[in-house]
Backbone as a printed PyTorch tensor [residue, N CA C, xyz], in Angstrom:
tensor([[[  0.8360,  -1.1790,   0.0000],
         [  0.0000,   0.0000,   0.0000],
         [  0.8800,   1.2410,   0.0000]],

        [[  0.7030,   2.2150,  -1.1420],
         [  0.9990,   3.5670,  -0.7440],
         [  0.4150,   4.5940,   0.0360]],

        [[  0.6130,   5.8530,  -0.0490],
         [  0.3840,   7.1520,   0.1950],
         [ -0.2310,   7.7230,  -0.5210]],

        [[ -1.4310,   8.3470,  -0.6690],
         [ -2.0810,   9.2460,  -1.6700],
         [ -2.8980,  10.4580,  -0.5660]],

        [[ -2.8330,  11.5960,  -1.6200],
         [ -3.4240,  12.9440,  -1.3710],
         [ -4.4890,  13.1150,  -1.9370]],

        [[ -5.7040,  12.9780,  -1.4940],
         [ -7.2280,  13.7590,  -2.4470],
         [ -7.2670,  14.2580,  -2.0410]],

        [[ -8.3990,  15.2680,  -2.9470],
         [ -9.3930,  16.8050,  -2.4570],
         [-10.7340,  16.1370,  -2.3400]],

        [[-11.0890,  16.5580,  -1.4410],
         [-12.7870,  16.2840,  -1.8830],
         [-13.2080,  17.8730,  -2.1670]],

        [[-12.7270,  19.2640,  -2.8470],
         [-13.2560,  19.7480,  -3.3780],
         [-11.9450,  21.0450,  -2.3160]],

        [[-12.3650,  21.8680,  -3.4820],
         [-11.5280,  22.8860,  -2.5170],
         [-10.0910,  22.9480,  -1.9780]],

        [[-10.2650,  23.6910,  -0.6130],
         [ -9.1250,  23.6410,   0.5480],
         [ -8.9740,  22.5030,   0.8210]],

        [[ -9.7950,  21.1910,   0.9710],
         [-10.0420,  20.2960,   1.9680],
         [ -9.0650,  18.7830,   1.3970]],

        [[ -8.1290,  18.7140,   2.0890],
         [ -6.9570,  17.2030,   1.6820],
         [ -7.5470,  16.0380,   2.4800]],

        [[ -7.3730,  14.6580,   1.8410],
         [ -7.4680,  13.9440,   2.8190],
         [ -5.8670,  13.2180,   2.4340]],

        [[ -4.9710,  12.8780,   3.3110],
         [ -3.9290,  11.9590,   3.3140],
         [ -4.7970,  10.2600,   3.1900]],

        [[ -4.2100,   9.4240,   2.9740],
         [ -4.2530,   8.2060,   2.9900],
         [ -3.0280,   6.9960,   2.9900]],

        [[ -3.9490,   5.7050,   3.6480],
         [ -2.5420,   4.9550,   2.9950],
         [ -1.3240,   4.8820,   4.1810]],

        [[ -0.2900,   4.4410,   3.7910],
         [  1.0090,   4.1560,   4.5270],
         [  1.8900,   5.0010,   4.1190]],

        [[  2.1610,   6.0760,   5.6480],
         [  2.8640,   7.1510,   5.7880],
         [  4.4370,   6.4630,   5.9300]],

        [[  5.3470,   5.7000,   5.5200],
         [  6.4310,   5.1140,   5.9310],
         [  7.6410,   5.2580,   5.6300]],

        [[  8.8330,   4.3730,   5.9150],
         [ 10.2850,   4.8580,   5.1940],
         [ 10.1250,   4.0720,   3.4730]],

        [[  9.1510,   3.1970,   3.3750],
         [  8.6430,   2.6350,   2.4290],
         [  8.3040,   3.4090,   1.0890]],

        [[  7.1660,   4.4270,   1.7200],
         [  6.2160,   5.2540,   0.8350],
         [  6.7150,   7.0470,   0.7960]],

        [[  7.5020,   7.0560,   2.0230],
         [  7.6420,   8.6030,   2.0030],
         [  8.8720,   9.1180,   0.7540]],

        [[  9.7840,   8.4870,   0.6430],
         [ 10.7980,   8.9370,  -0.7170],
         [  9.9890,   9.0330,  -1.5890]],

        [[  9.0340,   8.4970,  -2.4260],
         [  9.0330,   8.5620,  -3.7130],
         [  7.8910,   9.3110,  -3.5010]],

        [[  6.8990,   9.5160,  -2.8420],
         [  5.8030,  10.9150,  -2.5700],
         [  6.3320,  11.9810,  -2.4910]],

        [[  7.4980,  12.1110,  -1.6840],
         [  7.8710,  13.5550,  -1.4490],
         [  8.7340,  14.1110,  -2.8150]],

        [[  9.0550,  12.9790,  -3.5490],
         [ 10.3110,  13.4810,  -4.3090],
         [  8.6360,  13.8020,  -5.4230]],

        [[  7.2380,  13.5250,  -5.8950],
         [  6.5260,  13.8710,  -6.3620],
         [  5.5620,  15.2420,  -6.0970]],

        [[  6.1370,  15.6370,  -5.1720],
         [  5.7560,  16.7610,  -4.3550],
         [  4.5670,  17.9440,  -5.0960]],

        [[  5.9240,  18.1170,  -6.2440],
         [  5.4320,  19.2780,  -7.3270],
         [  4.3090,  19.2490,  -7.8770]],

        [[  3.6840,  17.9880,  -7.8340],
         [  2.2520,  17.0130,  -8.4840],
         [  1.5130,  17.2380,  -7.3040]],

        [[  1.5420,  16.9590,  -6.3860],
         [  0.3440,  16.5640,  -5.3620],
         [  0.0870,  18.0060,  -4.7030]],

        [[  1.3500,  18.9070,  -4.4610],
         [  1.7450,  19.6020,  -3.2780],
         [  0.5940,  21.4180,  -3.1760]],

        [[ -0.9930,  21.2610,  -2.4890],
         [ -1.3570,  22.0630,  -2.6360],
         [ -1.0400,  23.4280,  -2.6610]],

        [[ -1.9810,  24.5140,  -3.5510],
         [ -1.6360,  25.7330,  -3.7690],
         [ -2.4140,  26.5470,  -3.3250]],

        [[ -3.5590,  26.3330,  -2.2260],
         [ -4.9380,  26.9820,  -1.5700],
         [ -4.1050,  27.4810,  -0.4810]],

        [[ -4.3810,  29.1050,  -0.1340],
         [ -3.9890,  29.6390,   0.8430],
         [ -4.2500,  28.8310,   2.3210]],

        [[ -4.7940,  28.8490,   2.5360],
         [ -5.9390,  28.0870,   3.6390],
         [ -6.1070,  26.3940,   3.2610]],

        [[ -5.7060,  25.9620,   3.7830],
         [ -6.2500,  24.4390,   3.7530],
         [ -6.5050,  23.4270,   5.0220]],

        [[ -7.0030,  22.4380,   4.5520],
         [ -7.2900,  21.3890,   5.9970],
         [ -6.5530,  20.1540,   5.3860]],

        [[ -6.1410,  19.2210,   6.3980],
         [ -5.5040,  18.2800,   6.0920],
         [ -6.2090,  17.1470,   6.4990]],

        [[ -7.1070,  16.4620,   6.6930],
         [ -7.3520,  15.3900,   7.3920],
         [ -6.1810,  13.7350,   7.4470]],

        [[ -5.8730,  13.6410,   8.8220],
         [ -5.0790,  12.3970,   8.3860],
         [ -5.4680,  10.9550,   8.7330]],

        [[ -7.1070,  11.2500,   9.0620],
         [ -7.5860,   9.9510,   9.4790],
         [ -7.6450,   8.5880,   8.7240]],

        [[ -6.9990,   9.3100,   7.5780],
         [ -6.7670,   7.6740,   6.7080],
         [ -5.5840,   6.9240,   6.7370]],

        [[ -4.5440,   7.1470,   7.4760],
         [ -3.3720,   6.6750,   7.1600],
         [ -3.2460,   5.6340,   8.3730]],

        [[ -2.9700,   4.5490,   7.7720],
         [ -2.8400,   3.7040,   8.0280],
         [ -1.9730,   2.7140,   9.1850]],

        [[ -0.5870,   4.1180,   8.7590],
         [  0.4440,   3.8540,   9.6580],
         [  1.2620,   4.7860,   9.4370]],

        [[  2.2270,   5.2470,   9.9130],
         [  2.4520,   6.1270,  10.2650],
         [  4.4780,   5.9680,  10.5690]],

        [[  5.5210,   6.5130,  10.3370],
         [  6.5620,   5.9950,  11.4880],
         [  6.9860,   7.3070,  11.5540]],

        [[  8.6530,   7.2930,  11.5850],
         [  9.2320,   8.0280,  11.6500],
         [ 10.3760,   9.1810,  10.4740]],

        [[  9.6130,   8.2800,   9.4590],
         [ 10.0540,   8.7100,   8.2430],
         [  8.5540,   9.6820,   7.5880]],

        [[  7.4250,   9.4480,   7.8460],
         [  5.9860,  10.0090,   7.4110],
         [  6.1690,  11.3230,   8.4290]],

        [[  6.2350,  10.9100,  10.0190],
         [  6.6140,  12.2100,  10.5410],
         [  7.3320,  13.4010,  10.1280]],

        [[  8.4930,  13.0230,   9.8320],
         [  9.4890,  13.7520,   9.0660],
         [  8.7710,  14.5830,   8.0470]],

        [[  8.2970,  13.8030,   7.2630],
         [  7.9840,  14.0220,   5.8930],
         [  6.5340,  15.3560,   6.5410]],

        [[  5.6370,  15.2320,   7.0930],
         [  4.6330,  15.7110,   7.6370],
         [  5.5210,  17.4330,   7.6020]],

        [[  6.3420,  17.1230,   8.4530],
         [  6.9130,  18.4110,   9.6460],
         [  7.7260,  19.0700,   8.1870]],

        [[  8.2630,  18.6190,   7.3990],
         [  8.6620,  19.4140,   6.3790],
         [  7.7700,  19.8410,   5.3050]],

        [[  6.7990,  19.1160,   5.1600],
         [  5.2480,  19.6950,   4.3610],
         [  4.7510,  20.5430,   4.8770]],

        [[  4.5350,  20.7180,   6.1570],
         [  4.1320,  21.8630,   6.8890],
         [  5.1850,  23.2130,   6.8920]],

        [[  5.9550,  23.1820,   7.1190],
         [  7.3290,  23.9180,   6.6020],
         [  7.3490,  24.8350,   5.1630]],

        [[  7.3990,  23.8450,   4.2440],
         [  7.2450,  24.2420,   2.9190],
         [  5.7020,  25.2750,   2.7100]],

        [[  4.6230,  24.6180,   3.4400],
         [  3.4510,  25.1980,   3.1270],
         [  3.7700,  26.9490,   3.9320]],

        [[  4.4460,  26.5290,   4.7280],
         [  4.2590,  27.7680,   5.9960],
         [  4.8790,  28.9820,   5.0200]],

        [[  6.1420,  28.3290,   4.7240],
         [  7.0650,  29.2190,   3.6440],
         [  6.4100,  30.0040,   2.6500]],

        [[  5.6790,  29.2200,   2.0260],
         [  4.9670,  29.8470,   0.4820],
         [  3.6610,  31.1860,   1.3020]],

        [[  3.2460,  31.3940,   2.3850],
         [  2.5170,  31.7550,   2.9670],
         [  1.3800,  30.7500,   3.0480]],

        [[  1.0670,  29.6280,   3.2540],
         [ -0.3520,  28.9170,   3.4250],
         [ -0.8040,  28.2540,   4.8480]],

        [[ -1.9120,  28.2280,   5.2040],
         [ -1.7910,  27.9030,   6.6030],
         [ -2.7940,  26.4970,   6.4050]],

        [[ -2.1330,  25.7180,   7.1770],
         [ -2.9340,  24.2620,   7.4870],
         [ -3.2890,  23.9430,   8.7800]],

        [[ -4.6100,  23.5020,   8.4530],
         [ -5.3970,  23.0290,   9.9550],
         [ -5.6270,  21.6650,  10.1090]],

        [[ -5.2420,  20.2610,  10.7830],
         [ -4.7090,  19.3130,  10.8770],
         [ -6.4480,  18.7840,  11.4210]],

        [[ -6.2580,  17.4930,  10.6870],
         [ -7.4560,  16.7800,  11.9540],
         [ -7.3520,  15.1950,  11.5120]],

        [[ -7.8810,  14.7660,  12.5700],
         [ -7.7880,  13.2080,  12.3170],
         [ -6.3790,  12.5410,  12.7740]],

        [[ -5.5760,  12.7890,  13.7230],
         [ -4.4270,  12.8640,  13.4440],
         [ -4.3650,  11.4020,  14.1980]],

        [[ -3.4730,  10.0920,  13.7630],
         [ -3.5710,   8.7970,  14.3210],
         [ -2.8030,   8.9990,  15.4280]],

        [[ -3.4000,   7.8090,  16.0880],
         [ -2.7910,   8.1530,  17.5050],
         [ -1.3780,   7.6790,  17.6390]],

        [[ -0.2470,   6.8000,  16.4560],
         [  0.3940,   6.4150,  15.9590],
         [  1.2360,   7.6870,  16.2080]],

        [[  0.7460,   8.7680,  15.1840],
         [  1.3660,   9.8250,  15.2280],
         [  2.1910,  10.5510,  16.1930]],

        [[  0.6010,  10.8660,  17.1020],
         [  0.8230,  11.7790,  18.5740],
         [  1.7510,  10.9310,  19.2730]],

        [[  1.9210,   9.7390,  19.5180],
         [  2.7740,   8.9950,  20.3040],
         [  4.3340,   9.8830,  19.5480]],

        [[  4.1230,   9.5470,  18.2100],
         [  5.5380,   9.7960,  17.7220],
         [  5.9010,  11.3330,  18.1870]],

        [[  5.4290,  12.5210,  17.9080],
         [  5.1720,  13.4700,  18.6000],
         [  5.8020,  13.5500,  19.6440]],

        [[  4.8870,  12.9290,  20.3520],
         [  5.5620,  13.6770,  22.1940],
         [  6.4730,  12.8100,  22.2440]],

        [[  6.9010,  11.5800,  21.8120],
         [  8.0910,  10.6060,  22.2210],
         [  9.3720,  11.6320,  21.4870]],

        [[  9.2990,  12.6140,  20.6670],
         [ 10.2890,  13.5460,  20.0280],
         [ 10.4920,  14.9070,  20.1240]],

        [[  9.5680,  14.7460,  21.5420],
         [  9.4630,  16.2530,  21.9440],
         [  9.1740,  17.3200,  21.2090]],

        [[  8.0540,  17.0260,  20.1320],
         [  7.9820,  18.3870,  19.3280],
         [  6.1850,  18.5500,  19.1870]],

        [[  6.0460,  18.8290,  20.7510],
         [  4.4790,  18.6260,  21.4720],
         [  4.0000,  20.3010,  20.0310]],

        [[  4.7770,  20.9810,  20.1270],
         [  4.1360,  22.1820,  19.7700],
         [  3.3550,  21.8880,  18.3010]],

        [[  3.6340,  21.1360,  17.2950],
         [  3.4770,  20.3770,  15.9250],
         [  1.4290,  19.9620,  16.4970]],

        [[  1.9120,  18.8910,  17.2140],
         [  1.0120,  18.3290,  18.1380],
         [ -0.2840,  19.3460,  18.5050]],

        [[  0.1810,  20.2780,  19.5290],
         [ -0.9010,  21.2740,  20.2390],
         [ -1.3790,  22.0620,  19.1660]],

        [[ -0.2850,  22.3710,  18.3160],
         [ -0.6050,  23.3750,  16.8350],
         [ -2.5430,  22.5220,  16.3470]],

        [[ -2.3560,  21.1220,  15.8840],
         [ -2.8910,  20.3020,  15.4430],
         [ -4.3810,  19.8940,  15.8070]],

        [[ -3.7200,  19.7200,  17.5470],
         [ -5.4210,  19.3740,  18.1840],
         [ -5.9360,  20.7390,  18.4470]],

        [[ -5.0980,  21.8490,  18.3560],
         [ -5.9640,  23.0840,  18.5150],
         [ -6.4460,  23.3510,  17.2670]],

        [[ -6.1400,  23.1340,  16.1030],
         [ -6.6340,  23.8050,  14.9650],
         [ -8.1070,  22.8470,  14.8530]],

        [[ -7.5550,  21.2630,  14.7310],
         [ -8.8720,  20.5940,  14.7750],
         [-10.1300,  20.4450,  15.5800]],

        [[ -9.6990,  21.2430,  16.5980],
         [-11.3420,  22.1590,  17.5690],
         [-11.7000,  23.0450,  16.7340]],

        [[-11.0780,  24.0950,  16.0380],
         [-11.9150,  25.0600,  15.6390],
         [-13.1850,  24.7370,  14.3570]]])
């Protein structure tokens, strides 16, 4: 199983699939293809499947890149896979950024 990015219309992403050291090289190096251009967007990541430490990575520099171009992303669905990875790497703020955006 890979990684894939839909829209269901709009701002609105859903991630899917296996976030891994597997799947994350050859998604990210496709970037230029998938990599939204909506000021404002949502990310949902309740589809992914799994998650490690290579998808993390990959996450925290997508967010990066987006931040750069000026675009802001609001996170939801986030596996609990994730958040473990998160606070086990001390980078709670990614995290709090995430479950706070996905209240609003």
């Amino acid at each position: 199983m890979s990684v894939e990015l839909t829209t269901s219309g709009g701002q609105y992403y859903h991630l899917s699939g296996r976030l891994d050291r597997d799947t994350v090289p050859a998604f990210w190096r496709q970037r230029s293809q998938w990599l939204p251009n909506d000021s404002a967007l949502s990310l949902d990541l309740s589809g992914l499947s799994r998650v490690d430490s290579a998808g993390m990575a990959m996450l925290l520099h997508l967010d990066k890149a987006l931040k750069e171009k000026g675009q802001t992303v609001r996170y939801s669905g986030m596996p609990e896979q994730l958040k473990l990875l998160l606070t086990l790497s001390n980078i709670e703020a990614f995290f709090d950024d995430a479950e706070h955006q996905e209240g609003v």
